[in-house]
MIDOSE-1310 file (N, C-alpha, C; in nm, 2 decimals, decimal comma, always signed):
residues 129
xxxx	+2,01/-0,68/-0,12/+1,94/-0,55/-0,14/+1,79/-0,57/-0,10; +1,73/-0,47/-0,04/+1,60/-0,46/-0,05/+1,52/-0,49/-0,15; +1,41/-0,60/-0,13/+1,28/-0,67/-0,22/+1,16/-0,63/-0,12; +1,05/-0,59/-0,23/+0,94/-0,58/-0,22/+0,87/-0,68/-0,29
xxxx	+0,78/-0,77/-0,24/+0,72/-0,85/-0,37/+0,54/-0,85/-0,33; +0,47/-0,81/-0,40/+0,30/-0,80/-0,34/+0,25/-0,93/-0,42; +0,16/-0,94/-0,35/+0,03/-1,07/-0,41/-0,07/-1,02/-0,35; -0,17/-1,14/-0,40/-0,31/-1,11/-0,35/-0,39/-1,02/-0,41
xxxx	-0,36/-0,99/-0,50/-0,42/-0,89/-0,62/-0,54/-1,03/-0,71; -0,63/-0,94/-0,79/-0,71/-1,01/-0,88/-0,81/-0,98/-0,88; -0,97/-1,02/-0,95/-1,04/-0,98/-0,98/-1,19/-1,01/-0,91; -1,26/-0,92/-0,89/-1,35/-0,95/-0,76/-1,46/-0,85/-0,82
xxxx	-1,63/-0,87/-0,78/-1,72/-0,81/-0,81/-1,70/-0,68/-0,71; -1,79/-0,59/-0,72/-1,80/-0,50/-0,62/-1,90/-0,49/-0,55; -1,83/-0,40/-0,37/-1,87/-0,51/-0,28/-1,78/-0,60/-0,23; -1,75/-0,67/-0,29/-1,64/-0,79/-0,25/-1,51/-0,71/-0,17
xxxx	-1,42/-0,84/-0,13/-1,33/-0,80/-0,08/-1,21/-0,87/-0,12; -1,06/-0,82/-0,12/-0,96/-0,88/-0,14/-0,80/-0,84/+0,00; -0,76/-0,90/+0,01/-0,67/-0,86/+0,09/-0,51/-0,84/+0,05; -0,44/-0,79/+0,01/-0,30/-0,78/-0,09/-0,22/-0,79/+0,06
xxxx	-0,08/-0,87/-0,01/+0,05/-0,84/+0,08/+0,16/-0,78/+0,01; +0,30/-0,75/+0,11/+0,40/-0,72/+0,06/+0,51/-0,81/+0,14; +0,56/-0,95/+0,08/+0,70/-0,95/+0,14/+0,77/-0,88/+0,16; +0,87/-0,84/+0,28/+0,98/-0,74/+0,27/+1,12/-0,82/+0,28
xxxx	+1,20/-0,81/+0,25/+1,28/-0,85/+0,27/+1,42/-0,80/+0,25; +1,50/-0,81/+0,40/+1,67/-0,72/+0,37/+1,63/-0,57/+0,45; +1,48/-0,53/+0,52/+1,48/-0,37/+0,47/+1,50/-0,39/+0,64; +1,59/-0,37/+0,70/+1,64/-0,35/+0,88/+1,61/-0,27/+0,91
xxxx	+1,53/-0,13/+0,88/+1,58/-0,06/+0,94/+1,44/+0,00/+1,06; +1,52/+0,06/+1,20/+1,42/+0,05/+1,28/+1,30/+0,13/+1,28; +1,33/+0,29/+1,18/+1,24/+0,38/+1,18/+1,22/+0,39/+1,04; +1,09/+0,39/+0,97/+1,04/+0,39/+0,80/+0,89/+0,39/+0,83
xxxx	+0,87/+0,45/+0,70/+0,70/+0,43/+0,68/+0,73/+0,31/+0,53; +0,60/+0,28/+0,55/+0,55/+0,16/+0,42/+0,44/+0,19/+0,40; +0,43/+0,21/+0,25/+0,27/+0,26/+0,17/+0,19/+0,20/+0,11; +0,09/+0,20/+0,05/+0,03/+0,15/-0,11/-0,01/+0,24/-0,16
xxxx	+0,03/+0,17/-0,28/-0,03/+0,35/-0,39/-0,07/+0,26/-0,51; -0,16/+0,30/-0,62/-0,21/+0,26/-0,72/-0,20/+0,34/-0,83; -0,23/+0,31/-0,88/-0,21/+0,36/-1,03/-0,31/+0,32/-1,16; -0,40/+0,34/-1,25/-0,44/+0,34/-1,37/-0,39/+0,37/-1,49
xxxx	-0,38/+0,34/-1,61/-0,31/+0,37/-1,70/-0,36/+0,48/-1,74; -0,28/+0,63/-1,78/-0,30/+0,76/-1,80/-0,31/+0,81/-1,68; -0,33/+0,73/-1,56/-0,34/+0,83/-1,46/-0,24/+0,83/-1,39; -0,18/+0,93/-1,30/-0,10/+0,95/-1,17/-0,11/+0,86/-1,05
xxxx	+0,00/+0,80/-1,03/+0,02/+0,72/-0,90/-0,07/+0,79/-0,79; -0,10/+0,73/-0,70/-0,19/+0,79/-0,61/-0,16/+0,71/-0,46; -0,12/+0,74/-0,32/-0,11/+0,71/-0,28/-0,26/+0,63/-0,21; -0,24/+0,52/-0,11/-0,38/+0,44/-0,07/-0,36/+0,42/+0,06
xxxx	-0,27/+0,44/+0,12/-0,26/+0,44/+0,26/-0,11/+0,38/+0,33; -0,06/+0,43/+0,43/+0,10/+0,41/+0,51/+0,06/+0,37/+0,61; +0,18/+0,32/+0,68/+0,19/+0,32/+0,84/+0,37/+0,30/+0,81; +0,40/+0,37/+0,95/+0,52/+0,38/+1,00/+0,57/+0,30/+1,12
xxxx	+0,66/+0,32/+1,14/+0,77/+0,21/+1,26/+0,66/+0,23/+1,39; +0,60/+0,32/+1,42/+0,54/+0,39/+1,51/+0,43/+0,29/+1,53; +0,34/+0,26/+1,43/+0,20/+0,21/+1,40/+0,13/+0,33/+1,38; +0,12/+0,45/+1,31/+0,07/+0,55/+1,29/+0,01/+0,55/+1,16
xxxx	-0,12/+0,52/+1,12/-0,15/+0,51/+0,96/-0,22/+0,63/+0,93; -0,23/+0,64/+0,80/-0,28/+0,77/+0,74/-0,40/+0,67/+0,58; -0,48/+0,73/+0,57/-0,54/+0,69/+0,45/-0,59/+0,79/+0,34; -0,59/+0,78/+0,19/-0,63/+0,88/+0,11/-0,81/+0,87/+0,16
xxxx	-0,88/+0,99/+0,15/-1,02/+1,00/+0,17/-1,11/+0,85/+0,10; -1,07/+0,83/-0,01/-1,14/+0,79/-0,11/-1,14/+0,63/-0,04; -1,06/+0,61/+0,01/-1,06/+0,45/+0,10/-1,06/+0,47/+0,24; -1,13/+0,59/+0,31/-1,11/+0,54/+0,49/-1,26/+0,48/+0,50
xxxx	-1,23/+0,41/+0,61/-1,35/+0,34/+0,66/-1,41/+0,18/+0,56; -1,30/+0,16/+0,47/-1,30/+0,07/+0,38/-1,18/-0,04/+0,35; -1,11/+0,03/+0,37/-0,92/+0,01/+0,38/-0,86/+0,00/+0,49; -0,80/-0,14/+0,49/-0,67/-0,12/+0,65/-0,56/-0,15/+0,60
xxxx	-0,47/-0,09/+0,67/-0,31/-0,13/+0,60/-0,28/-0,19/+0,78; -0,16/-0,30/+0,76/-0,14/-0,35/+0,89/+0,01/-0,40/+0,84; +0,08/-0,42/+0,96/+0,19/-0,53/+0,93/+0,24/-0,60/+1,04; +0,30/-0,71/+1,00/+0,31/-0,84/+1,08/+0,50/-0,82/+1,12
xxxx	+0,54/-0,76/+1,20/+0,69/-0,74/+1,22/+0,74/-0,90/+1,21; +0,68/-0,97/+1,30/+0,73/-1,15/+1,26/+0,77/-1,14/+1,17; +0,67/-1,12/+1,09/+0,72/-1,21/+0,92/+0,74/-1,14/+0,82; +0,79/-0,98/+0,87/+0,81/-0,85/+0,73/+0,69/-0,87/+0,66
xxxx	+0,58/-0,83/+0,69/+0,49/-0,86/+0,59/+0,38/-0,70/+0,60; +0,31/-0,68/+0,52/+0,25/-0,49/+0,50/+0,19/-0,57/+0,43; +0,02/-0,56/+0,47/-0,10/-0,59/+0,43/-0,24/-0,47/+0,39; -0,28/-0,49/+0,30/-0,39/-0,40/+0,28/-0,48/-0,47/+0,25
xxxx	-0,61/-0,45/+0,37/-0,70/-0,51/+0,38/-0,86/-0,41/+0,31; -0,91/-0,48/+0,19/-0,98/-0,39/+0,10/-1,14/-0,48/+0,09; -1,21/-0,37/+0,16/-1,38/-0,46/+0,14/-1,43/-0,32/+0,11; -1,56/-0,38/+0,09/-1,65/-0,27/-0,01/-1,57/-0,23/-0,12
xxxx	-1,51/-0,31/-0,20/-1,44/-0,25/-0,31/-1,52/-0,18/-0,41; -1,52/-0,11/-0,46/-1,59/-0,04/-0,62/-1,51/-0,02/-0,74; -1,52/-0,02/-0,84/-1,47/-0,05/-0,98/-1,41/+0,07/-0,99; -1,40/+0,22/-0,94/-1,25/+0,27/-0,89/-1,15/+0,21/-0,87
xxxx	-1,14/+0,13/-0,77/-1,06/+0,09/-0,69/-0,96/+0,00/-0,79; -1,01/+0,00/-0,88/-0,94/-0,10/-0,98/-0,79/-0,03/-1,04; -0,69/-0,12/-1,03/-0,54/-0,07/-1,08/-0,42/-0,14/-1,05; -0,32/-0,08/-1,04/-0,20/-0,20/-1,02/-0,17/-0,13/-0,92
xxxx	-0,15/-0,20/-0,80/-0,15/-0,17/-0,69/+0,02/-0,19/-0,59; +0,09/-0,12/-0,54/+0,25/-0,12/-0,49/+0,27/-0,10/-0,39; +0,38/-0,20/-0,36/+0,37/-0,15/-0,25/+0,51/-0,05/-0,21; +0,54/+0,02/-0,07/+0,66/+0,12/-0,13/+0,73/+0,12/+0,01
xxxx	+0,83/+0,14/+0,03/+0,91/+0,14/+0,18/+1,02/+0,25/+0,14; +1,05/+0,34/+0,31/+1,17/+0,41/+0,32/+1,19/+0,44/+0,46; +1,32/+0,45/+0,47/+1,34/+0,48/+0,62/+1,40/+0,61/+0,66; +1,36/+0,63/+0,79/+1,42/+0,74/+0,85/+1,28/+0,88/+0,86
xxxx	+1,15/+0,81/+0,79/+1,06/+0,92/+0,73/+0,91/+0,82/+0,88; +0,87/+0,91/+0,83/+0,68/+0,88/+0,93/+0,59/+0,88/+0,80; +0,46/+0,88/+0,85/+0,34/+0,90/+0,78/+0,31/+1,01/+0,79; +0,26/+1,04/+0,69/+0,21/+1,22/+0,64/+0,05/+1,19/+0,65
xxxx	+0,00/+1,26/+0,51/-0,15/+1,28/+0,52/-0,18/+1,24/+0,40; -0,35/+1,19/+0,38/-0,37/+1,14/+0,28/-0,34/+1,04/+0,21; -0,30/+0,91/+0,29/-0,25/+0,80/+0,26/-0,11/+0,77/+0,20; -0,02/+0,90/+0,22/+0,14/+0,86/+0,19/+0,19/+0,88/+0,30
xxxx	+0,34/+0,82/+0,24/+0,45/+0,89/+0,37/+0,50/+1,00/+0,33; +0,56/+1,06/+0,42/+0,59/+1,19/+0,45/+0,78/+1,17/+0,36; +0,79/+1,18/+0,27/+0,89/+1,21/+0,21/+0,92/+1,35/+0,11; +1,05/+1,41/+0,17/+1,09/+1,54/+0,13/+1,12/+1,53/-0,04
xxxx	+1,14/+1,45/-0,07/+1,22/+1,34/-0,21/+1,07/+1,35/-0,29; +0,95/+1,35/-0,21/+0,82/+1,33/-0,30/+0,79/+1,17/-0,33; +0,93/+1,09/-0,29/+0,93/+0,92/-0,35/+0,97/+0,84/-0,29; +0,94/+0,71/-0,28/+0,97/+0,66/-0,16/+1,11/+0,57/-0,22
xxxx	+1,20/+0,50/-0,15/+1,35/+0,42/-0,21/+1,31/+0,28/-0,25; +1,18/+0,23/-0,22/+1,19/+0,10/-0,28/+1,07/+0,05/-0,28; +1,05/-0,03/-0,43/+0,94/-0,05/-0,46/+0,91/-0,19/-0,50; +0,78/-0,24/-0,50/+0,77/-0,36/-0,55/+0,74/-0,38/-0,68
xxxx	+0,74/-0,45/-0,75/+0,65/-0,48/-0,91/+0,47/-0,46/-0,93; +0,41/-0,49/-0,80/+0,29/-0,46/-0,84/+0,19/-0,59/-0,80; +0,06/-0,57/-0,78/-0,01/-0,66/-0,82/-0,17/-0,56/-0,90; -0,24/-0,67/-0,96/-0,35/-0,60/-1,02/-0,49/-0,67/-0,93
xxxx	-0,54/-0,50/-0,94/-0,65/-0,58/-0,89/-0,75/-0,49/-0,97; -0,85/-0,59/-1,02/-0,98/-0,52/-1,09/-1,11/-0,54/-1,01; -1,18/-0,47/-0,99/-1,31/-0,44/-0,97/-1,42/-0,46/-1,07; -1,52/-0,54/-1,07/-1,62/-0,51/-1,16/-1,70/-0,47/-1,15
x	-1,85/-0,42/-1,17/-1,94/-0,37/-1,13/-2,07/-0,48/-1,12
């Protein structure tokens, strides 16, 4: 079955930078978007930025020009690359895959479902001030 596993999470001044990954592994399939979304506790998941089979990314406002999402087809690997962090940015951060869908707007993918089919556990990353 499809595994998502993220790393690269942890704790950084602001300012700083951190880079998260997502192993993929099992997920074949030739057309999909892959996201990050985060989350705080009491708050709503939020998407942070996609890209699809295409190379077509999308980012929420709150992270363009600060945020890159990339991936490495070699190695199944969906990277989000995060400088100028700020103590926002702090949360548990996912990563998410589905196929058959593109990138929408606002840093998700474009799913009719509202959700994406597979997810990872998480990593945390905190911001300090």
């Amino acid at each position: 079955q499809v595994e998502l596993v993220e790393s690269g999470g942890g704790a950084v001044q602001a300012g700083g930078s951190l880079r998260l990954s997502c192993a993929v592994s099992r997920f074949t399939y030739t057309t999909y978007c892959m996201g990050w979304f985060r989350q705080t506790p009491g708050q709503e998941r939020e998407g942070v930025a996609a890209i699809d089979s295409d190379g077509d990314t999308t980012y929420a406002d709150s992270v363009k020009g600060r945020f890159t999402i990339s991936q490495d087809n070699a190695t199944n690997t969906l990277y989000l690359q995060m400088d100028s962090l700020k103590p926002e940015d702090s949360g548990m951060y996912y990563c998410a895959a589905d196929w058959g869908i593109s990138v929408g707007v606002g840093g998700i993918c474009y799913s009719a479902s509202n959700t994406l089919a597979y997810w990872g556990q998480g990593t945390q990353v905190t911001v300090s001030s």
